[in-house]
C-alpha positions as a printed Julia matrix, in Angstrom:
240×3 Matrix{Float64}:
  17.8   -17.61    9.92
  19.82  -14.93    9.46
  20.43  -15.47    5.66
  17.09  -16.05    5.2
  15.66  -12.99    3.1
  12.32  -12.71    2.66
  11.72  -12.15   -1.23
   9.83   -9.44   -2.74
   6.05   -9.89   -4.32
   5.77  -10.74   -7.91
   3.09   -9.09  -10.2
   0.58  -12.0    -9.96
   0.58  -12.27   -5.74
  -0.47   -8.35   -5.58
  -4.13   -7.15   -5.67
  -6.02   -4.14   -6.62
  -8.66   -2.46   -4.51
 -10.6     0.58   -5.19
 -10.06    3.27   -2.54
 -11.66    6.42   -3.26
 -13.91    7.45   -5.94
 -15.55   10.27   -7.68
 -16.68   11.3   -11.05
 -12.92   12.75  -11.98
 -11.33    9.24  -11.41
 -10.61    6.75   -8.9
  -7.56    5.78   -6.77
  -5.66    2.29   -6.12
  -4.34    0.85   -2.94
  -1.8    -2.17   -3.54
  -2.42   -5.22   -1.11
  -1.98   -9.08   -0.68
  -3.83  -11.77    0.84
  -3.02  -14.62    3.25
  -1.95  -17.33    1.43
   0.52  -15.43    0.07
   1.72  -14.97    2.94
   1.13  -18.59    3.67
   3.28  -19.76    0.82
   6.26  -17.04    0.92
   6.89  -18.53    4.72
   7.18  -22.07    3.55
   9.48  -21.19    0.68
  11.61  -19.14    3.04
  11.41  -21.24    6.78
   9.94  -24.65    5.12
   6.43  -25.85    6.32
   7.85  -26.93    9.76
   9.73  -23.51   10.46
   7.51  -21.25   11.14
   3.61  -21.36   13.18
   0.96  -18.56   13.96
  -1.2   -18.49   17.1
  -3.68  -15.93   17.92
  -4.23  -14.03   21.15
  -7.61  -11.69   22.58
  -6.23   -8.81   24.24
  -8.26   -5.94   25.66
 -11.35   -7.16   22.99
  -8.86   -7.2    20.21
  -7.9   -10.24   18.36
  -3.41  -10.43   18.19
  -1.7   -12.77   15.64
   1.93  -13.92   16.69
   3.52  -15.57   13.71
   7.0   -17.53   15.43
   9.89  -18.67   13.13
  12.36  -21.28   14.11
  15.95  -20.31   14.3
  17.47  -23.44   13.72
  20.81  -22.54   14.97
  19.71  -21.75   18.31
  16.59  -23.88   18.36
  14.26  -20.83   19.49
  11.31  -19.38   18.23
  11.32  -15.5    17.28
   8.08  -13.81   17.38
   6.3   -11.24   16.12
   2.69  -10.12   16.7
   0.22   -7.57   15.43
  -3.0    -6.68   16.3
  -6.26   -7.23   13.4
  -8.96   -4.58   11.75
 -12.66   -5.73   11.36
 -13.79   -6.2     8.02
 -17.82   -5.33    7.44
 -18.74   -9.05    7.1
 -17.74  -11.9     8.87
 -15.89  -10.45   11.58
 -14.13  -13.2    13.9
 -12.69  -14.03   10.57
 -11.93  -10.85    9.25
 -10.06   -9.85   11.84
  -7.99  -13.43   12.38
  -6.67  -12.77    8.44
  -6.11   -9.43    8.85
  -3.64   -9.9    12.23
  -2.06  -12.43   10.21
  -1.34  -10.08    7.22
  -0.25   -7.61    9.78
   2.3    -9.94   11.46
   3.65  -10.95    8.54
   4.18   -7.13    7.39
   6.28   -7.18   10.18
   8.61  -10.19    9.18
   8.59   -8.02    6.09
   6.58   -9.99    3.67
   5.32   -7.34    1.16
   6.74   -4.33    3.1
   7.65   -2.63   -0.56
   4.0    -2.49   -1.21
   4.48    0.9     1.49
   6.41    2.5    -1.11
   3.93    2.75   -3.53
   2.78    5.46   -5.66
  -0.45    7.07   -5.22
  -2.45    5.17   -7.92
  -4.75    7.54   -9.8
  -6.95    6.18  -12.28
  -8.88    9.3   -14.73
 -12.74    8.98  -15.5
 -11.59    7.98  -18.84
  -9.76    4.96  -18.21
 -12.67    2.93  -15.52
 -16.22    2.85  -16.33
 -17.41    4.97  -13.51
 -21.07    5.02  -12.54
 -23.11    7.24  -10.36
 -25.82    4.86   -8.68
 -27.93    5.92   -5.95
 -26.27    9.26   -5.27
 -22.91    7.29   -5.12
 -20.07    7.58   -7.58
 -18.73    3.06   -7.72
 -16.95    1.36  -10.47
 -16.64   -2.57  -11.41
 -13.68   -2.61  -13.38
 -11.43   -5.48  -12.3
  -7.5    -4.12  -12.08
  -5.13   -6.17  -11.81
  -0.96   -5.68  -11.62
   0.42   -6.7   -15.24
   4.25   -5.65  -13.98
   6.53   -4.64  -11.43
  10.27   -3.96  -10.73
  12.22   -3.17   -7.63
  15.32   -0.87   -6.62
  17.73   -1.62   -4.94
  16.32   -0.37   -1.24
  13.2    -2.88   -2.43
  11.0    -0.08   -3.39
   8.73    0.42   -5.9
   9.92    1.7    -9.16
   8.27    0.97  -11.7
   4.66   -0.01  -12.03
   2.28   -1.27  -15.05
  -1.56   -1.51  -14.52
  -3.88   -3.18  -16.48
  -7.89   -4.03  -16.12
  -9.91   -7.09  -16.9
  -9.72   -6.24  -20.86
  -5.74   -6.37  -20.89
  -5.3    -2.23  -21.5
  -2.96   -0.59  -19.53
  -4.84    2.4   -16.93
  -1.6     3.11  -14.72
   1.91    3.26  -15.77
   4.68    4.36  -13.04
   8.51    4.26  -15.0
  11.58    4.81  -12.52
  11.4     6.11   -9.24
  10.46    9.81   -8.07
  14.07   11.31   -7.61
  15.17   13.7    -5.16
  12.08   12.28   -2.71
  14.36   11.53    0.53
  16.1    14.78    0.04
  12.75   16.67    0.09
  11.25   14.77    2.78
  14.76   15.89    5.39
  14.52   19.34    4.73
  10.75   19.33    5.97
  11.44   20.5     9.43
   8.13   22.44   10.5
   4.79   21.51   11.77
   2.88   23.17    9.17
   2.84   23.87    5.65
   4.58   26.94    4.51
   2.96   29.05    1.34
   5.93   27.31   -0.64
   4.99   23.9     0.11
   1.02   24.63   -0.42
   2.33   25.84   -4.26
   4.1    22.71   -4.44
   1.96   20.42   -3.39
  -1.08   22.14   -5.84
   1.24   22.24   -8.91
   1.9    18.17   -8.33
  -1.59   17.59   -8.0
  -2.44   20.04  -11.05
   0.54   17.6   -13.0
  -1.48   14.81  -12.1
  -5.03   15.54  -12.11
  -5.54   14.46   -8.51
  -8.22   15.83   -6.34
  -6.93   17.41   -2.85
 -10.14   15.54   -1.73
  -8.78   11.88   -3.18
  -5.08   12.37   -1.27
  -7.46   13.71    1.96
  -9.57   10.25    1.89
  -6.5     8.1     1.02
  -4.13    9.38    3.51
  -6.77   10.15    6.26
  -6.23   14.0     6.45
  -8.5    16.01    7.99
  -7.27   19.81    6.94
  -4.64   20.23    4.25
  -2.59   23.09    5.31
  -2.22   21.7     9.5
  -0.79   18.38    8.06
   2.63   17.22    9.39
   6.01   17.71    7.9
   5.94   14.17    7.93
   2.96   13.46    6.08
   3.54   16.21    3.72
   6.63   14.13    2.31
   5.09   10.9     2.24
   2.56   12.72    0.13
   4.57   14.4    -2.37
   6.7    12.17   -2.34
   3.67    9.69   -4.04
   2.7    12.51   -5.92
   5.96   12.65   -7.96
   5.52    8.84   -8.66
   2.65    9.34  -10.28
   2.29    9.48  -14.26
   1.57   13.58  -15.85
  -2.32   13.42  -16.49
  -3.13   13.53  -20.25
């Protein structure tokens, strides 16, 4: 068990969903489903090392995903709780615990160090239907590659017509370095400069990073969050 390493995703196991929209562009979160997780367990434990079971606790619905360690002859477990989707929710939240508790055994844990995915207005057909901005592209990850920490670095995506709408090449350096020397609760006046000249480089709204990272005011978030956001930021591909 203990040489078993859990390998990273390939291109054609990760999906695209739409996160936020608006008429400038629209953002990209990186996911995966359960049967890949399903079928990255066998190849790593076999079919008869590993089992899930699912557990209602306080209204919420747990998954525990177990894996045999065959030297000892005990199970290992690891559990995480589920989301609700909007349809189908028994369901909904029975995949999504899975998908959770296999984060956690670290199947597609490098999906975390993803860039912030920015697609510009002129690269998705973007639509403005009843007083709401949506888009029905189909994207789709054409490449990927890996450091050696099993992050990110670089990124190709393309949409249903083959043409490439993202490109990330090599990793954002200097990153960990910026995110130690954050050390204060609230943005100083040189971090608010920094933070608009990397979204000016982009062409990211502060609105898109505030509905993909859940912020509520800009300037109170944490030293913490502040790196994790720049630190996408620099991933992210100079705006035409």
């Amino acid at each position: 068990m203990e040489n078993a390493l859990i390998r990273l995703l390939r291109a054609d196991e990760i999906e695209c969903r739409i996160s936020t929209i608006s008429e400038k562009g629209l953002s990209l979160l990186l996911y995966k489903d359960a049967r890949v997780d399903q079928r990255i367990l066998d190849e790593t434990f076999g079919a008869f090392g590993w089992k899930r079971s699912h557990q209602c606790i306080d209204g919420n619905l747990y998954c525990t995903v177990e894996i045999l360690d065959t030297k000892s002859g005990e199970w290992i477990a690891k559990q995480d709780v589920g989301t609700t989707g909007y349809t189908e929710k028994e369901k909904s939240q029975a995949s999504d615990s899975f998908k959770r508790a296999c984060f956690n055994w670290g199947i597609g844990r490098e999906l975390y160090s993803a860039p912030f995915i920015w697609i510009p207005a002129g690269k998705a057909a973007i639509q403005l239907k009843d007083n709401k901005y949506c888009c029905y592209d189909h994207f789709k990850v054409k490449s990927i590659a890996y450091n050696a920490e099993r992050e990110i670095s670089a990124l190709i995506i393309v949409n249903e017509k083959e043409k490439m709408v993202y490109e990330l090449k090599g990793a954002g350096a200097g990153t960990k370095d910026n995110n130690k020397s954050l050390q204060t609760s609230s943005l100083s006046k040189e971090q608010i400069t920094s933070l608009q000249s990397e979204l000016s480089r982009t062409g990211i709204t502060m609105e898109a990073v505030q509905d993909r990272y859940k912020i509520q005011e800009p300037k109170s978030m944490s030293a913490e969050m502040y790196g994790k956001v720049m630190s996408a930021l620099k991933k992210t591909k100079t705006a035409a």
